[in-house]
Each structure stands twice: as structure tokens, then as C-alpha cells.
N, C-alpha and C positions, 0 to 999 in steps of 0.2 A: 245635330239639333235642327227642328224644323222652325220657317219661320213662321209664328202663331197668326193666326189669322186676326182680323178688329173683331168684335164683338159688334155685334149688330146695334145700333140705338133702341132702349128700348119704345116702349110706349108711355102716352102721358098717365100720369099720376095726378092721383084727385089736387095734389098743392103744386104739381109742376106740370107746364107743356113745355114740350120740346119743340123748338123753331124752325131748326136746321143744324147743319154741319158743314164746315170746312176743312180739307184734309189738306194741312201744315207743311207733314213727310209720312213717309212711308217706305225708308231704304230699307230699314230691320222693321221696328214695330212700329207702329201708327200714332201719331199725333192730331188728335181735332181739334180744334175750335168751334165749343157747341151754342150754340144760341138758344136761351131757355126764357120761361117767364116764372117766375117760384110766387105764389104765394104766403107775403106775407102774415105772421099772428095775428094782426089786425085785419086781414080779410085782403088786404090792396095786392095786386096783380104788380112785382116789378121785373120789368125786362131785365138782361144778364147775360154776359157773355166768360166763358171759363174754357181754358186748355186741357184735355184729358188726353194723358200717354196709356197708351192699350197695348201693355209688354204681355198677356195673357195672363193666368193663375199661376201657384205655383204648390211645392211642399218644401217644408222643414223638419229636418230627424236631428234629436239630439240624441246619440249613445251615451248609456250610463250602465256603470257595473256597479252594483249596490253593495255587491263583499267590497268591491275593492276600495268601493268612492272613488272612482274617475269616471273621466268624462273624453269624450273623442270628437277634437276639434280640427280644423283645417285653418290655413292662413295660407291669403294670396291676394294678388293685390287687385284694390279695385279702383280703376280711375275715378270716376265720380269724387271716392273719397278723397283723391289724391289730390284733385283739384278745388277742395273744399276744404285742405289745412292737416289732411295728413300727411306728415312729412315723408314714409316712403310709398303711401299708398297700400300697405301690406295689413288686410285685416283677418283678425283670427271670429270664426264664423262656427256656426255649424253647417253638416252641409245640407244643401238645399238644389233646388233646381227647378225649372218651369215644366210643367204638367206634357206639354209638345202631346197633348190628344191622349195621355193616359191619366185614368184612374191616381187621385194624389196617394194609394198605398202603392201604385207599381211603379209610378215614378221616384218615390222617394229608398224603395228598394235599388232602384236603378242608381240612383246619384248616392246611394251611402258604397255602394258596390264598386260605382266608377272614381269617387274624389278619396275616400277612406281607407278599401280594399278590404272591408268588412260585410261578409254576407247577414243581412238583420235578421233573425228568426221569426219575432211578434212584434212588429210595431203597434202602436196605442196610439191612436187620434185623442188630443186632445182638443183643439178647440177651431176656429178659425177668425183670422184676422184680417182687416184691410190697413196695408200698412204707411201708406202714407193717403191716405184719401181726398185730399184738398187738389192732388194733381194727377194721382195715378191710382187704375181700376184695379191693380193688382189684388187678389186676393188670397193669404197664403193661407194653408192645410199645414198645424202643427202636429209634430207625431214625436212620441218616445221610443226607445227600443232598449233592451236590458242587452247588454255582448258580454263577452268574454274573450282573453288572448286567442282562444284554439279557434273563433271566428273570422278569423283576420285570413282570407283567401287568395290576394293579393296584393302589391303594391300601393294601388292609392296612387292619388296624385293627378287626377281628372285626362281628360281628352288633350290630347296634345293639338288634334287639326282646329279645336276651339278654341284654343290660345292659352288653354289651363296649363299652371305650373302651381298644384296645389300640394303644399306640405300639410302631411299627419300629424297632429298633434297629441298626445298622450298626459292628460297632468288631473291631478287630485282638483275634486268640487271646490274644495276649499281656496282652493290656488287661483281657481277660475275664478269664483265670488272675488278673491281678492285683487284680480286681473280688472273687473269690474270698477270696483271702488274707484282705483289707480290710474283706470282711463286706458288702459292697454285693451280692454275688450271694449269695443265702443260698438260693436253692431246691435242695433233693436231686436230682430227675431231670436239670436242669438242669448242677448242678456235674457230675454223673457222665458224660454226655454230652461235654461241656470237658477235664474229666480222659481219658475215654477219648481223644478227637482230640488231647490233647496227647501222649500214650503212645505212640498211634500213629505220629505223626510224629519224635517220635526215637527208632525203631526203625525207619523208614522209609531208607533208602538212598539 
């Protein structure tokens, strides 16, 4: 994996100027502290100071087979969570991965290939999101793809030089949604993905 380069600052905007910047860190991805002035509804100019992490964009593929109703999930652990209450740190996800300078359809081929061991045939862009916006610029590219058993090309189980020990998951929608409820699926891109295929299918004909 490459390491993403910051995103350049952009330019001011009719309700914001930007001031300046300070660089925090930069061992992997970038952290600044930007100095802005946002105008206020009322018209007044207030000075502002905010941390933005700049990990790059990224994609998300949820697999679904619609004979069979499953879905194809990954679980691995992720520190962040682990340090925020989950007790082994192990979450079950769809997979995903940062852009590293490709197209969000070839990289999201790329990581259903590398963490799954499933070759996608038609992915479908669905929508795009900023997923936590108050601190980080990430922006992810969601995508669907229909599989089947006889797609399944290899192992799964991601990059080992990247510290990936990612298990495949195989289980019925409904198991998921219910994984949901229960708190056992607690990722965002993930539950939204689930949500949206369960939407879709009863509005489906």
C-alpha cells in the first residue's frame, strides 16, 4: 500500500477563508491544524481553528447473491475500535480499502480480490459519502456487486506484509440485519450497505 499523499488546501469560498495550516504529524497520513474564518448566517466573519486527518479517499463493495440471500463479510480487528470499547477489537465489515491513486472501481476490485478471494464481475456505484466529516476528509465510493460460489478464486484473507489477518465471512441478509440490531455489526459503511440491499429488495418486485 502506498502512503496517500495530503490533499492540497483548497481555495477560499464565498462563506470561508482559509488562514493557514500546521502540520501536527505525518508518519502515515497527515494531520493539520487549519486556521479558517467561516462566515456566520448573520453575515459576521468568526475566526476558527479545526484538526483535519487526511488518510485519502477510499471504496466499499458489499457482495450479495440474490438466489441465495447472502452476503460476504470480513472480520478483523481494528485498533481504534478496540481502544474505544470493543472488547476484542474484531469487527465484521465489508470490504473496503483506500483508492492508493486508483480509480474507486479498480480498487475496490482489488480489495474484494485481496481480503475475500472473490473475483467481482459488475460492480454498481452506489452513492458516495463523507464518513465522519467533523475530523476526517475521507471520502468513501460505495459499490454493490451480485457473486456467486464458482467466483470465489482464492483464499481471502488480505495482505499479510500489511498486518491483515482477515476472516471470510459467508451468512444469510437476514442474519446480518440481525447482527445489526444485536450490536455484533457495529461498523457504519458496512451497516449502510445491508440497509441499503435490504431496502432494495422489498421494493424489488
Amino acid at each position: 500500500m502506498k502512503r496517500p499523499e495530503a490533499a492540497p488546501l483548497p481555495g477560499d469560498a464565498e462563506n470561508v477563508r482559509l488562514l493557514g495550516a500546521e502540520l501536527l504529524s505525518d508518519s502515515w497520513y497527515t494531520l493539520r491544524k487549519i486556521h479558517f474564518e467561516l462566515r456566520r448566517r448573520d453575515g459576521r466573519w468568526q475566526p476558527l481553528s479545526r484538526e483535519a486527518y487526511d488518510r485519502g479517499n477510499g471504496a466499499v463493495l458489499l457482495l450479495w447473491d440474490p438466489v441465495r440471500r447472502t452476503v460476504v463479510l470480513t472480520r478483523q480487528f481494528r485498533l481504534p475500535a478496540f481502544l474505544n470499547g470493543s472488547p476484542d477489537g474484531q469487527l465484521i465489515e465489508a470490504c473496503a480499502g483506500l483508492l492508493d491513486g486508483d480509480e474507486p472501481e479498480a480498487c475496490i476490485r482489488r480489495e474484494a480480490e485481496e481480503e475475500t478471494g472473490y473475483r467481482i464481475r459488475a460492480p454498481r456505484k452506489l452513492f458516495e459519502a463523507y464518513m465522519s466529516p467533523g475530523s476526517v476528509t475521507e471520502k468513501l465510493h460505495f459499490f454493490i456487486a451480485e457473486y456467486a460460489p464458482g467466483d470465489r478464486v482464492r483464499a481471502g484473507g488480505g495482505v499479510v506484509e500489511e498486518g491483515e489477518d482477515i476472516e471470510v465471512i459467508e451468512m444469510p441478509l437476514a442474519d446480518a440485519l440481525a447482527a445489526i440490531a444485536s450490536g455484533r455489526i457495529q461498523d457504519g459503511k458496512t451497516i449502510m450497505l445491508l440497509q441499503h440491499v435490504a431496502l432494495a429488495s422489498v421494493n424489488t418486485p
